[in-house]
C-alpha positions in Angstrom: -48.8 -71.8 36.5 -47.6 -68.3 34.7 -48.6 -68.9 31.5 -47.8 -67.4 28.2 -50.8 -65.3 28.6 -50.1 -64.0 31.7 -46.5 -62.9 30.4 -47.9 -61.1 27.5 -50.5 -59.3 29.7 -47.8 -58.3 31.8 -45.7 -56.8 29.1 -47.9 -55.3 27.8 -48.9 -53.3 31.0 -45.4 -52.5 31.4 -45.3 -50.9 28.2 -48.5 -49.0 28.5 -47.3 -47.0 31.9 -43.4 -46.8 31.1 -43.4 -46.9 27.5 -40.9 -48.8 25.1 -37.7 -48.3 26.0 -36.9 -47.9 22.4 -39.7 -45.1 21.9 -38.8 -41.8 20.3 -40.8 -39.0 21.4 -42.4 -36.8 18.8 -39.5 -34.1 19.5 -37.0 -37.1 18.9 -39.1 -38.2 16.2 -38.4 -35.2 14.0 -34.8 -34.6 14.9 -34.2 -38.4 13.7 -36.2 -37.6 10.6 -33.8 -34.6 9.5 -31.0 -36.2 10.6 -31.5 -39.3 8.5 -32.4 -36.9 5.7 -28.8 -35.0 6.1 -27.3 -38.3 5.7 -28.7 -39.2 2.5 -27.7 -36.1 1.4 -24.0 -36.7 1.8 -21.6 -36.6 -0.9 -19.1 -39.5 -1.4 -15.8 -39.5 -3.8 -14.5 -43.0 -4.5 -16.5 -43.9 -0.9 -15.3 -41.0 0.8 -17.1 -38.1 2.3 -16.6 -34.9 -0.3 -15.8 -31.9 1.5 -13.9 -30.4 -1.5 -16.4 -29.1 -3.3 -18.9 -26.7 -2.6 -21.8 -28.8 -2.8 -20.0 -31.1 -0.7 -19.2 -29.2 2.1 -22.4 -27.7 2.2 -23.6 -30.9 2.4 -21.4 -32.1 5.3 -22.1 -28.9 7.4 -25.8 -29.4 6.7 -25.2 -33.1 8.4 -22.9 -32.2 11.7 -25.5 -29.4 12.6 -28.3 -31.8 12.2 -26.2 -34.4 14.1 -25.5 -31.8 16.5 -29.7 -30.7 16.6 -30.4 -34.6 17.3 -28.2 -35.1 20.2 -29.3 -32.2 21.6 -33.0 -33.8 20.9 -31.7 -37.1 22.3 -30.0 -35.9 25.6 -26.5 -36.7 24.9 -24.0 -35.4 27.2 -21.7 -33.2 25.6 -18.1 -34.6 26.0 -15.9 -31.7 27.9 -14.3 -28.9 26.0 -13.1 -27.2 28.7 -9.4 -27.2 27.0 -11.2 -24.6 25.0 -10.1 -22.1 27.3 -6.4 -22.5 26.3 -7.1 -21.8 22.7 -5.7 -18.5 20.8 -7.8 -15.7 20.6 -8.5 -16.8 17.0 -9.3 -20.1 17.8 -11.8 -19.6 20.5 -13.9 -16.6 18.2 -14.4 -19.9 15.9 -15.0 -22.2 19.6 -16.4 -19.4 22.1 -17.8 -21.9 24.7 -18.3 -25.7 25.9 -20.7 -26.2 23.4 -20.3 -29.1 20.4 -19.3 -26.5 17.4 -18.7 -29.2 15.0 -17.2 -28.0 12.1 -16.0 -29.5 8.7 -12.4 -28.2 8.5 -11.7 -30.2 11.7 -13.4 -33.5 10.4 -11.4 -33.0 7.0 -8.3 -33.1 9.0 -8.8 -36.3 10.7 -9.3 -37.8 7.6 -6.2 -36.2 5.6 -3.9 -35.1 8.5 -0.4 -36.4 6.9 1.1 -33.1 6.7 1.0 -29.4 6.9 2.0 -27.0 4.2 2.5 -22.8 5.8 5.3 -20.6 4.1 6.6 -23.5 2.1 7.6 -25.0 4.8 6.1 -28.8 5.9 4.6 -29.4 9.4 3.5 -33.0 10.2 1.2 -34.1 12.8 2.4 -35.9 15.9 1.3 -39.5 16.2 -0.9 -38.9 19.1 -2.8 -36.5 16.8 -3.0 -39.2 13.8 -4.1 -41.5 16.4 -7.1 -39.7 17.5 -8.2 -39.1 14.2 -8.1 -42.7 13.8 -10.4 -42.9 16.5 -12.4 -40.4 15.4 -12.9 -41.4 11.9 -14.0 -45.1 13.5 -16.7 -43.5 15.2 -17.8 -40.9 12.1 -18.2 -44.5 10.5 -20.1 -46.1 13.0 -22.9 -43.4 13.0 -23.0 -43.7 9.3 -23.5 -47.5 9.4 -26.3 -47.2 12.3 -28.0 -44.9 10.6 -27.9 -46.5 7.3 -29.6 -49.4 9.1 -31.7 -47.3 11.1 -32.9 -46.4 7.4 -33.2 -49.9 5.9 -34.7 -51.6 8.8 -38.4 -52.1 9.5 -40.2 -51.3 12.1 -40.1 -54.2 14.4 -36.0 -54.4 13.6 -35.0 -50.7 14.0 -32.1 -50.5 16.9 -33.1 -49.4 20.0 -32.7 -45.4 20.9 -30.1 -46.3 23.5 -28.0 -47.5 20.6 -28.0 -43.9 18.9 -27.5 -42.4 21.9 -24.4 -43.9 22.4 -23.1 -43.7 18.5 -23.7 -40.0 19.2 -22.1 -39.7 22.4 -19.1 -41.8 21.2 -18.9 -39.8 18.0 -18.8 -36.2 20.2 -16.1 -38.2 22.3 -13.9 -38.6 20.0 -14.5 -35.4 18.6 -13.5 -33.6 21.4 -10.4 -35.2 21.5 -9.3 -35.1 18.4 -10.3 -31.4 18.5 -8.1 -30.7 21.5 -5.3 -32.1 20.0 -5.6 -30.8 16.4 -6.2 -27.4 17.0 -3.5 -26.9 19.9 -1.0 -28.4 17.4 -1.9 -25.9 14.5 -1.6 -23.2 17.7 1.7 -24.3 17.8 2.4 -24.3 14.4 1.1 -21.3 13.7 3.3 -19.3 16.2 6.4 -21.2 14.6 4.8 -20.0 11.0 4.5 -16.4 12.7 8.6 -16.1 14.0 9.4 -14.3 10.7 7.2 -11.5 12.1 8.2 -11.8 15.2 12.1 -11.8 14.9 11.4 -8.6 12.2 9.3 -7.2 14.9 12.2 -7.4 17.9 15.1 -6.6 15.8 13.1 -3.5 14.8 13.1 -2.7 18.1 16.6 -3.3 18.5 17.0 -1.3 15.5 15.0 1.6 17.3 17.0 1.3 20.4 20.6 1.8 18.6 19.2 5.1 16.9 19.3 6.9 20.3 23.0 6.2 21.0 26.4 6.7 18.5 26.6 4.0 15.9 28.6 0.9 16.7 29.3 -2.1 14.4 26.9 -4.0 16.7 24.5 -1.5 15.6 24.7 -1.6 12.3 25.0 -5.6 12.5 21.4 -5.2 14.1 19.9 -3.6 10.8 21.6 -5.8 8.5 19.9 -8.7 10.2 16.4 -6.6 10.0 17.0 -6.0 6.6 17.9 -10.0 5.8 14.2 -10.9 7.7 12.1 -8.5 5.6 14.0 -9.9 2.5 13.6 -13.6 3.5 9.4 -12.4 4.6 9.3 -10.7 1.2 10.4 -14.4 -0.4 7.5 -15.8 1.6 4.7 -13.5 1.6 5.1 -11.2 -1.5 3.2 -13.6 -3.8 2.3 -10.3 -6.1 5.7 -9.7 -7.1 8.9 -12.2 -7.0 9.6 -12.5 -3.5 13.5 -11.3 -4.2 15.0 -12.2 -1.2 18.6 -10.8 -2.3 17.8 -6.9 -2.0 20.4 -6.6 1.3 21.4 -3.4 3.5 24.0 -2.3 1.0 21.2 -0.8 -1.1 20.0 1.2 2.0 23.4 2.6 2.8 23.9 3.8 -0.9 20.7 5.6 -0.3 21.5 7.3 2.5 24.8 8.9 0.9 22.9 10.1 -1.8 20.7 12.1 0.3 23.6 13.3 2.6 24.1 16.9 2.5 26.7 18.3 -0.4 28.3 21.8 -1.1 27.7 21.2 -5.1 27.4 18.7 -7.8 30.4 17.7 -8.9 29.0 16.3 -12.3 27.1 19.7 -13.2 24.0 18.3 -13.4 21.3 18.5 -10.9 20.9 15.5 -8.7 17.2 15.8 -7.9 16.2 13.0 -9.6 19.2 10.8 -7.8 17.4 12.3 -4.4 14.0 11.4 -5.7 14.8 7.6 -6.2 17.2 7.5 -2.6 14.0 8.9 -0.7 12.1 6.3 -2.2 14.5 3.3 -0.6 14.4 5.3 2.7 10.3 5.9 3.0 9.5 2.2 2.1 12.3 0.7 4.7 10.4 3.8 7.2 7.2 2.6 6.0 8.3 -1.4 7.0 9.7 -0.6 9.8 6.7 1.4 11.4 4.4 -1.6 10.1 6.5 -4.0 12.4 5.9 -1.2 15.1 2.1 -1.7 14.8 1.8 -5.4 14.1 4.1 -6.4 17.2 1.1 -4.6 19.4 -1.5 -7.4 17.8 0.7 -10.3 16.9 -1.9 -13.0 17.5 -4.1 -11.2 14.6 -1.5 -11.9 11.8 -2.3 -14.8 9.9 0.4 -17.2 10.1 -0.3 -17.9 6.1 2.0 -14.6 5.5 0.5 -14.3 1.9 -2.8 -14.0 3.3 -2.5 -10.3 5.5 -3.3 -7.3 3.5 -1.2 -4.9 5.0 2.3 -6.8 4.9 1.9 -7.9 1.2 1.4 -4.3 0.5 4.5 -3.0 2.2 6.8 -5.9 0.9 5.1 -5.2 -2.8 5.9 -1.2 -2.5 9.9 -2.1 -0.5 10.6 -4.9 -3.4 9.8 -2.2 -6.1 11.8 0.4 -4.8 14.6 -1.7 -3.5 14.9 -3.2 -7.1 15.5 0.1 -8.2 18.0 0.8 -5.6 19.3 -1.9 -6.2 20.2 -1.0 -10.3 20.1 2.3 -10.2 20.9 4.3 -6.8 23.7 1.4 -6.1 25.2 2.1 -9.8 26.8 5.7 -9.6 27.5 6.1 -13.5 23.8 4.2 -13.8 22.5 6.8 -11.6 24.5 10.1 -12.8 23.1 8.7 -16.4 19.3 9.2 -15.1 20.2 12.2 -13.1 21.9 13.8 -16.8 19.0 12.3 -19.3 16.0 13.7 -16.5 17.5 17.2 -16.7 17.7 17.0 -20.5 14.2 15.9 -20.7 13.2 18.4 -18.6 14.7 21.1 -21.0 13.0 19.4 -24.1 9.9 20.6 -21.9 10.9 24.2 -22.0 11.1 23.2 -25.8 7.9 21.3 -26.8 5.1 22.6 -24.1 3.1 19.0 -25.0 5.6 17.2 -23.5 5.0 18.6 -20.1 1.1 17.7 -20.8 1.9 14.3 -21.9 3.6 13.3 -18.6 1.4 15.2 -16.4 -1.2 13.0 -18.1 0.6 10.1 -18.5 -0.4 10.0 -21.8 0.4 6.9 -24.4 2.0 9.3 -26.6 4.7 9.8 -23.9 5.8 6.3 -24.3 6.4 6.8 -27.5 8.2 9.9 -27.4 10.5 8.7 -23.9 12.6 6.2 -26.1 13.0 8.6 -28.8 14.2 11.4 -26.3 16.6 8.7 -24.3 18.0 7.5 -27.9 18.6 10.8 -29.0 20.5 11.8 -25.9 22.5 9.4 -26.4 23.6 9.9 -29.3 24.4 13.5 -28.8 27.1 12.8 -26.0 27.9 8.9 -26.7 31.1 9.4 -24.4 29.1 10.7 -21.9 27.5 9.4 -18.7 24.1 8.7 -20.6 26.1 5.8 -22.7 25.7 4.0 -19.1 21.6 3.9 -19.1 21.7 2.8 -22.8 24.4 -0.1 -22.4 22.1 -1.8 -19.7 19.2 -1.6 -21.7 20.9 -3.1 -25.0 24.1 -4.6 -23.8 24.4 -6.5 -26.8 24.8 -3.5 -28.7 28.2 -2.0 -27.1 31.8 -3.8 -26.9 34.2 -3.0 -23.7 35.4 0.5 -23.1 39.0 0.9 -24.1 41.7 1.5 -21.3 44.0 4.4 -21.6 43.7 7.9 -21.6 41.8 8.3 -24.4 38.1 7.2 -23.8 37.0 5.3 -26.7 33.4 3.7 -26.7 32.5 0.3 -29.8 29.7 0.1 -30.8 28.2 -2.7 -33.3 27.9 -1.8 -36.9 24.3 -0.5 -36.8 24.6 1.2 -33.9 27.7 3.3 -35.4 25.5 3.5 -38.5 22.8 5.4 -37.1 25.5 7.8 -34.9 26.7 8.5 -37.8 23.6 9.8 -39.3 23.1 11.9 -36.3 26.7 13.0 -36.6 26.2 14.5 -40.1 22.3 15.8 -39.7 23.8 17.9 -36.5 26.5 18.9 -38.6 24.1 20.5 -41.8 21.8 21.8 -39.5 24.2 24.1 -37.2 25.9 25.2 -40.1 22.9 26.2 -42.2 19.3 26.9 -39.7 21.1 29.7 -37.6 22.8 33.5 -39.2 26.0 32.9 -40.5 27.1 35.3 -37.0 25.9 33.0 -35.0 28.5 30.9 -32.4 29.0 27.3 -33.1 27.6 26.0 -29.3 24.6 28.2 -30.0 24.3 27.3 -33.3 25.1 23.5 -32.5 22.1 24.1 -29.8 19.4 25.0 -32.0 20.2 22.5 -34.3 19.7 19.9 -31.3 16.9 22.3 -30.2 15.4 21.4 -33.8 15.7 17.5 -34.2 14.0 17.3 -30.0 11.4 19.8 -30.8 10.5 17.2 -34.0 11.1 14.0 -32.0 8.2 15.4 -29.5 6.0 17.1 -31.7 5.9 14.4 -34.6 6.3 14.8 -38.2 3.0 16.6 -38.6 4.5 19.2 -37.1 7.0 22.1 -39.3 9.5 22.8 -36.6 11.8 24.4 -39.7 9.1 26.9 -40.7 11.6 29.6 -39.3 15.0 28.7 -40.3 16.8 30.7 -42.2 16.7 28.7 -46.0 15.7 28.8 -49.0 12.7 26.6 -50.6 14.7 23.4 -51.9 17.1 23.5 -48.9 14.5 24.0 -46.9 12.5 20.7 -47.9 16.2 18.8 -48.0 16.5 19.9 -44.8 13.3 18.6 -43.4 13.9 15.1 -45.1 17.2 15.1 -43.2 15.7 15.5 -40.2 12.9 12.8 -41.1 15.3 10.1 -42.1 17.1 10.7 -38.7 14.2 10.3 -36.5 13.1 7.2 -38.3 16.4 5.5 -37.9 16.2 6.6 -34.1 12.6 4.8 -34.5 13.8 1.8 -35.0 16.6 1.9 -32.3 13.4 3.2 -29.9 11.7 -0.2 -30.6 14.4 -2.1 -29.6 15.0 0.0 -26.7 11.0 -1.5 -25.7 11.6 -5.1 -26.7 14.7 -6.0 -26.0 14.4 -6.6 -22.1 10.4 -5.1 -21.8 10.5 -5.5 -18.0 13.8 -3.3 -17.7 12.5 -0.7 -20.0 9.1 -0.3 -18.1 11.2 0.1 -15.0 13.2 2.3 -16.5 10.5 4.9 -18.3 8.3 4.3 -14.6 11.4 6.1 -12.5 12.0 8.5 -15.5 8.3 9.9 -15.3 8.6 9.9 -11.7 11.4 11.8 -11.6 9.6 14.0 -14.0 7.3 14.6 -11.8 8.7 15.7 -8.7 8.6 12.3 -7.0 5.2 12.6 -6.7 3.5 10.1 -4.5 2.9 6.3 -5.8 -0.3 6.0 -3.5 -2.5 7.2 -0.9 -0.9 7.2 2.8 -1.8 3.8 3.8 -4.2 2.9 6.9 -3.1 0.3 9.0 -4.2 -3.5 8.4 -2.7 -6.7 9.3 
């Protein structure tokens, strides 16, 4: 009779020449080990794998790739990828063949897949998608649990290796298709998420197209659309500035009359400084447009998070700047006639006070003391004309409606008046007393302004009366005159700064540009997405 004996002995010959089915070879052995170790290594918020922090996701890479290491160890079959192929170029640099490629990113989104947030706009996953996650999170478990048991369990109680072969194969199963479906959906999204671009990039072309025959209103239709995309782009991607999306093609046109060709200046002044801030509308639209040019050759290389490409924040942050100046200033004619008239005075108060040319060709702080001085002053030497424009949009509050009728009559408040009228009776003293009795009154009148700009630059340190033609007393009432002016005009400077800050820093930035010639902001740019 077989006895229990004979049933041992047997087994145990069966074991010694095909080994325990169960039996991890030394190779096995060690992949097992690390793998185990990975897992205890996990970190968990409220019994959840962290991938949020950086510990945490260092943590979970650490465990796929040793998960990955053991199966390769173990001899699991690797579920097929070959959908891989159909991936963006983007997508297969980060999957290049049929191997496993685990990565965290695509087990965070099977756990927290609910919805999709690119551009401000929300993109959900479709249920297939949600289910597979699912399925794949049920398996992510289940090699968590074995492995927790594999840990706990004795020797004579550990599962057998068949049984982590098949967690593993299941796990990679499920991976792959939740992989497939995940990342062909964000392909999808993303190439809704790039349209913007794209539309900007065709009706560029368009654009292009129209430029080689006579202008239609179909034509001109064509731009204004191309101008509404970079606006509604510049409302997504332009996260350094304030996205305006409101800067339309109106501000363009105005541009282009301004640099249309004219016989003469109608307001006697020259417009170079009007020319100056038209050119700068027309090179950042240029400068847009031959960015859409470029990008449309390498479309799949834009990041569909618009914010996140270099290049097009930069061009959207340089049209937004300019375009807001456009916007208030080439758009306004009396606005822009008023910088046109105040650049050209400021220019002569150059010819006056030699530091002032070094101050702006440094940029110096002193200049940004002097500017509001200089555009207060100018004011208040021709109140009635075009320069009352630039110094009612910076201090409204400070001017009443113009009077209709023939006679031009401008209200101003109380303290306003007040220190007019101070500069009123200074101008008066001074152009009938610094210059020789011979002297004409608009000559005379001009060195007294001459005078009071030469002090407003200079400072009070300075003696800009040393050569008038006065005695000692009336020479020292003189200079007191001129010193209780420009501190009056002090005070009127500071509010000029503080009333509305961010329209007076606009407003001194396209002064000293002017200034300068227009000089350019930056460096040509390179190309980048």
């Amino acid at each position: 009779p077989f006895s229990l004996y004979s049933f041992l002995f047997f087994e145990a010959m069966f074991q010694r020449i095909c080994g325990h089915v169960g039996a991890l070879s030394s190779l096995e052995q060690t992949a097992v080990q690390e793998l185990m170790e990975s897992r205890a290594e996990l970190l968990t918020e409220e019994g959840v794998i962290d991938v949020k922090s950086d510990d945490g996701y260092m943590s979970c890479t650490n465990f796929l790739t040793r998960v990955d290491e053991a199966s390769g160890a173990l001899g699991v079959e690797i579920a097929p990828r070959g959908y891989r192929s159909k991936f963006s170029a983007n997508y297969r640099a980060l999957f290049p063949d049929s191997s496993r490629h685990y990565r965290v990113d695509v087990l965070e989104a099977s756990v927290d897949h609910q919805e999709i947030w690119v551009n401000g706009e929300k993109f959900e996953l479709t249920s297939e998608a949600n289910e597979l996650a699912q399925g794949l999170q049920s398996a992510w478990v289940n090699v968590i649990v074995f492995l927790d048991q594999w840990q706990v369990a004795d020797a004579t109680q550990k599962p057998e290796k068949f049984e982590l072969v098949n967690a593993l194969f299941t796990f990679d199963t499920a991976w792959s298709k939740f992989e497939n479906q995940y990342i062909s959906e964000l392909i999808t999204i993303e190439e809704q998420a790039r349209q913007l671009v794209v539309r900007a990039v065709t009706l560029e072309g368009r654009v292009h197209a129209s430029e080689k025959l006579p202008p239609t209103p179909d034509s001109l239709e064509v731009e204004q659309q191309f101008v509404l995309f970079i606006a509604q782009l510049n409302s997504v991607a332009n996260f350094k500035r304030k996205g305006r999306d409101d800067l339309g093609c109106d501000i363009l046109e105005s541009s282009r009359a301004e640099l249309r060709p004219r016989l003469a200046s109608p307001i006697g002044y020259s417009r170079e400084a009007a020319r100056i801030l038209a050119g700068d509308v027309i090179a950042s639209y240029n400068a847009m447009r031959n960015y859409f040019r470029k990008v449309g050759q390498c479309i799949e290389h834009v990041d569909p998070h618009l914010c996140n490409n270099a290049g097009l924040v930069a061009r959207l942050v340089d049209w937004e700047e300019t375009w807001e100046v456009g916007a208030r200033y080439v758009k306004s004619k009396p606005l822009l006639d008023s910088v046109c008239d105040l650049v050209e005075e400021i220019k002569a108060a150059q010819r006056l006070a030699p530091e002032l040319t070094t101050m702006i060709e440094d940029c110096d702080v002193e200049l940004f003391m002097v500017l509001p001085r200089l555009v207060v002053l100018c004011f208040l030497d021709k109140p009635l004309g075009g320069r009352t424009e630039l110094v009612r949009s910076l201090l409204p509050h400070r001017f009443g409606p113009v009077s209709e009728g023939s006679g031009q009559t401008l209200r101003l408040d109380s303290e306003l008046k007040a220190v007019y009228d101070r500069f009123k009776e200074t101008m008066t003293l001074l152009t009938t007393s610094i210059a020789p009795a011979s002297t004409p009154f608009v000559a005379a009148r001009r060195s007294a302004w001459e005078t009071i700009v030469r002090q407003a630059v200079i400072g009070e340190e300075a003696d800009v009366m040393r050569h008038a033609c006065l005695g000692g007393a009336a020479l020292a009432e003189h200079r007191k005159t001129i010193a209780e002016l420009l501190h009056s005009v002090e005070r009127w400077s500071l509010e000029l700064q503080r009333h509305c800050p961010e329209d007076w820093n606009q407003c001194s930035a396209i002064l000293v540009h002017c200034l300068t010639g227009g000089t350019q902001k930056d460096p040509p740019w390179k190309f980048q997405v």
